[in-house]
N, C-alpha and C positions, 0 to 999 in steps of 0.2 A: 436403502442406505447407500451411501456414495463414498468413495474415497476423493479428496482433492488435495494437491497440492497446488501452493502458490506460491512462486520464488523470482528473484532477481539475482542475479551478479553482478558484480560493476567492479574495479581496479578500487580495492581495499573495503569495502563495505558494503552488505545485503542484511535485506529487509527482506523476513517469507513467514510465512503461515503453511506450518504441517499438520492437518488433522487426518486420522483414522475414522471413517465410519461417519462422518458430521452430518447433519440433515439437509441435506440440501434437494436430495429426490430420491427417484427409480434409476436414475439412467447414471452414464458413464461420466468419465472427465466432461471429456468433449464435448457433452448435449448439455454441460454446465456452465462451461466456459465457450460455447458456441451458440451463436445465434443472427437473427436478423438486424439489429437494431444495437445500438450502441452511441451512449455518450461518453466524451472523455475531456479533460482541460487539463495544461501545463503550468509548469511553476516556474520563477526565476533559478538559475542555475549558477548562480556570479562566481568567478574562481579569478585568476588571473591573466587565466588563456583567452579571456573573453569570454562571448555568451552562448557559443557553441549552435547546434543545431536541434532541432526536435521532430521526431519523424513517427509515424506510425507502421503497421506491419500489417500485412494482411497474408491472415492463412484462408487460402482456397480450395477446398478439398472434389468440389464440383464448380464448370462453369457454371460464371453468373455474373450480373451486373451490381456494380457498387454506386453508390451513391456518398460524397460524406460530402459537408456544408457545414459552415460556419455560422455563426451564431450572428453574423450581422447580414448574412444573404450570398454572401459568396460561395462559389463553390469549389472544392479542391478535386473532386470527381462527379463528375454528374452525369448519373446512367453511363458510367463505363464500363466496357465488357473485359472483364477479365478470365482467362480461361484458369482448371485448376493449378495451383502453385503457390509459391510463397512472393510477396509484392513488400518492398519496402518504399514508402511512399516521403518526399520532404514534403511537410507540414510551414505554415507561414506563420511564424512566433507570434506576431502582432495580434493576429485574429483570435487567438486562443488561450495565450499566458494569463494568467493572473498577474497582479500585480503586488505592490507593497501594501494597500492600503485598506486595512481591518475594515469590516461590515460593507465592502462595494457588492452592490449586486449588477451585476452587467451580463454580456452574451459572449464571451471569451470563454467561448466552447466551441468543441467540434460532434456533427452528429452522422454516424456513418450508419446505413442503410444498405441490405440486401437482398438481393431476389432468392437467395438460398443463403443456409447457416455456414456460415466460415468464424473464424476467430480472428481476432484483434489484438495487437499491442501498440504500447507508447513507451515509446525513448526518448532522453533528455539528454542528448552527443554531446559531451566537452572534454578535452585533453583531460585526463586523471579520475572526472568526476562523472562520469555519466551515471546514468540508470533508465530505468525503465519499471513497467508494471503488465500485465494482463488484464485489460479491456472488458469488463464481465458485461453481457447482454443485457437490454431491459426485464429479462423473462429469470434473471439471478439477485436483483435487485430486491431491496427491502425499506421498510419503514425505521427501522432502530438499529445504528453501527456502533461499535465501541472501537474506541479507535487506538493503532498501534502507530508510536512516533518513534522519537529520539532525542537525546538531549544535542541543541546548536552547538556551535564553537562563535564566539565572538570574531567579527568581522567587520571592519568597517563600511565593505565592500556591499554590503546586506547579505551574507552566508548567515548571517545570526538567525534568521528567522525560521517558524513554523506555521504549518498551514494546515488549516483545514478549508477545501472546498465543496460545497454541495448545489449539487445539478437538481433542478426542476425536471421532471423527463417527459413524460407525454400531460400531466394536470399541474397545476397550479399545484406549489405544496407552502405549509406554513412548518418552519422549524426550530428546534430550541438546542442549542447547546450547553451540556453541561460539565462541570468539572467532575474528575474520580467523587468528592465527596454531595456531588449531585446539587451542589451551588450553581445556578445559570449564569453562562457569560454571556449567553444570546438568548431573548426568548419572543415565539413567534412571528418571525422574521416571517413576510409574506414574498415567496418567490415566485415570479409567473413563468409559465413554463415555458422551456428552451432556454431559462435565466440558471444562472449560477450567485451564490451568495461567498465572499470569499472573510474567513475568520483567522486570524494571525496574529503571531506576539512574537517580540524581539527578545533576546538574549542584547540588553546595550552594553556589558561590559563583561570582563572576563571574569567574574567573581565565579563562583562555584552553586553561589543559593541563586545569582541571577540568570544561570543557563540551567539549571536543575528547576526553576521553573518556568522554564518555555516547552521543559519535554511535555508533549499533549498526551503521552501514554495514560490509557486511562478516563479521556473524556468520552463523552456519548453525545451523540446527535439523533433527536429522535424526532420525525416526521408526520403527516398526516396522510402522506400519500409515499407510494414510490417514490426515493429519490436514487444518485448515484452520487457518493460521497470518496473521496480524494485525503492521502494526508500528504505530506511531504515535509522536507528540513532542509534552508537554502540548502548547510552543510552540514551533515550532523558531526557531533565530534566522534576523533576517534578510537575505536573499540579498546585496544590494548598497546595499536602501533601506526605509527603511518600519519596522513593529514586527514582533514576531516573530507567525506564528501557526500555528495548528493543523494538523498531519499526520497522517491516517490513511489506512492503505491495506491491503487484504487481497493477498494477495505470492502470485504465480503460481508453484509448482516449477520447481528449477532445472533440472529437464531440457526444462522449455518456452522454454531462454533460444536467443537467433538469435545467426548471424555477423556477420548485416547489418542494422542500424541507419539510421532517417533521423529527426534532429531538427531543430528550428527553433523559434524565440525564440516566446513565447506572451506577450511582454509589450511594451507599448506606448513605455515609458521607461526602463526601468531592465533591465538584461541579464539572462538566465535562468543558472543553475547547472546544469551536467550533468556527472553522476558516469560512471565505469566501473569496472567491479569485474569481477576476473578470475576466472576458475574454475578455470583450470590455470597450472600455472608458465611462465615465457616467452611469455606472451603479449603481441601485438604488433598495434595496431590501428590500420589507417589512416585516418588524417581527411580526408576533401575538404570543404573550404568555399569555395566559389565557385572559385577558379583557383589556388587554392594548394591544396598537398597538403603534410601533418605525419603524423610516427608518433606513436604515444603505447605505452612502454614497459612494461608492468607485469609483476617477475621473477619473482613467487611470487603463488601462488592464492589468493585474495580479497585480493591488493592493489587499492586503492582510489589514483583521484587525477581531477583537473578539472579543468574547461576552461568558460569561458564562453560563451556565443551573444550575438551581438549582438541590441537589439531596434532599432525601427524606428517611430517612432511612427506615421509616414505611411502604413502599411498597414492597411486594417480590410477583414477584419477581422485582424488579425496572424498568428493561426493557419496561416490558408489565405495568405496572403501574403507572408511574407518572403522579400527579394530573394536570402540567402544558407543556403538549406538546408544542414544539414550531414550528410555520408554517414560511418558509423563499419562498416569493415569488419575480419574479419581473417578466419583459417583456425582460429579455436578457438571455443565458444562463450562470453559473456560478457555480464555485465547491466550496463545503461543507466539509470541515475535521472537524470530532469530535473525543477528546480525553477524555478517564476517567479521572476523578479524583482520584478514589480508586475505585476495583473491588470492587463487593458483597464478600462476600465468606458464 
């Protein structure tokens, strides 16, 4: 049994998965989130700073040589030697983003490759809104993801939108997506591999039912083969304070999701958002926050609902400090999205 965390910060808004004990193997973090092989693709980023930059990271814990390549033959390293260390690398947007346009399947990916296990990430640079994700290997990857989003902000700029992207990786994979109440919006889409299939829906106006249905909290993508699946929000709105910004994150399979959850406020002033989303019917999850104990009910499988954390601003650094951890247990498995409220800075 494994512990893993998955987290981002960004200036006013994250997106993380914290589980206790989730099944993902024998081994540690790092033989989880470390490996040889690796695919990843970006999303638009639109704000008003423009379109910023996207970069990848490379952790090198031994020398070795990298390889990564783009999805239409280019290459961004090829058989580079890099000795061990940390390597931030610029990435070429054009080769690799997605775009606006529901059901494309195209090679606007990148595929990084090497002689030894190192770890990976992806960042999406823009004044206010960036973000980023962890990079999972082909050897963490799964057949069936349930996917954690955010609800858009209306934008005329395209920040309205949500994305689901899924990677073909080493076989051909055929895939269906569905909504929380397991209505298909896509079904057996046939991707060849090295392809990517890209799935999205706008928020066109500011109403409250027409951004409350772009949040994709809650759908499932399920596969025939390994794939590597992607969610993202041009901007999502925001949490309690602040503008809306940029979500992206590469989404672990749902059979890596735990029973036992422990979250805590990542924000300095303004409270954090945390989702649960169920995987099976009746499920029933308890909450300890300090000396109080709450259930939280959810009756049918991918019901979604929230709860906030309080932040703290006298703690630095917040992370590591808040006086009120919260513990979410139950007896079924189930996934956790928490979002900032306001970064520290």
């Amino acid at each position: 049994m494994t512990y893993y965390f998955i987290s981002r910060r960004i200036s006013g808004l994250c997106l993380a998965i914290f589980a206790l004990f989730a099944a993902v193997g024998a081994s540690a973090q790092t033989d989880a989130t470390h490996g040889k092989e690796f695919y990843l693709t970006f999303f638009p980023n639109p704000t008003i700073h423009g379109e910023g930059s996207v970069k990848i990271r490379y952790v090198v814990p031994e020398d070795c040589r990298i390889t990564a390549q783009y999805g239409d033959g280019n290459y961004l390293d090829n058989n580079k030697w890099y000795a061990a260390g940390v390597y931030t690398v610029d990435v070429t947007r054009s080769y690799c983003e997605q775009n606006f346009a529901s059901g494309t399947i195209s090679n606007r990916m990148l595929k990084v490759t090497a002689t030894k296990d190192i770890g990976l990430f992806a960042i999406n640079v823009i004044t206010a809104s960036s973000d980023g994700t962890t990079v999972l290997p082909t050897t963490a990857l799964g057949k069936d993801y349930t996917v954690i989003s955010h609800q858009p902000i209306y934008d005329a700029q395209g920040a309205g939108y949500s994305y689901i992207s899924v990677i073909a990786t080493g076989n051909p994979a055929t895939v269906t997506i569905r909504k929380p109440d397991d209505t298909p919006v896509v079904s057996d889409v046939h991707i060849a591999a090295g392809q990517t299939y890209l799935y999205c829906v706008r928020a066109h106006s500011s109403a409250e039912a027409d951004r409350t249905a772009t949040d994709l909290t809650g759908y499932t993508v399920s596969a025939n083969e390994n794939v590597a699946v992607f969610s993202a929000v041009g901007c999502g709105e925001e949490v309690v304070h602040g503008a809306c910004d940029h979500n992206y994150e590469q989404l672990w399979p749902t059979y890596t999701a735990g029973k036992h959850y422990l979250v805590w406020s990542m924000s300095g002033t303004y409270d954090d958002l945390v989702k649960v989303i169920a995987l099976s019917d009746n499920t029933v999850i308890t909450k300890k926050e300090g000396g109080t104990t709450s259930t939280i009910s959810l009756a049918k499988t991918h019901d979604v609902k929230n709860f906030f954390v309080k932040a703290d601003s006298t703690i630095t650094p917040y992370a590591n400090g808040s006086p009120l951890p919260v513990w979410l247990s139950s007896d079924k498995p189930f996934v956790v999205e928490h979002l900032m409220g306001w970064a520290p800075t």
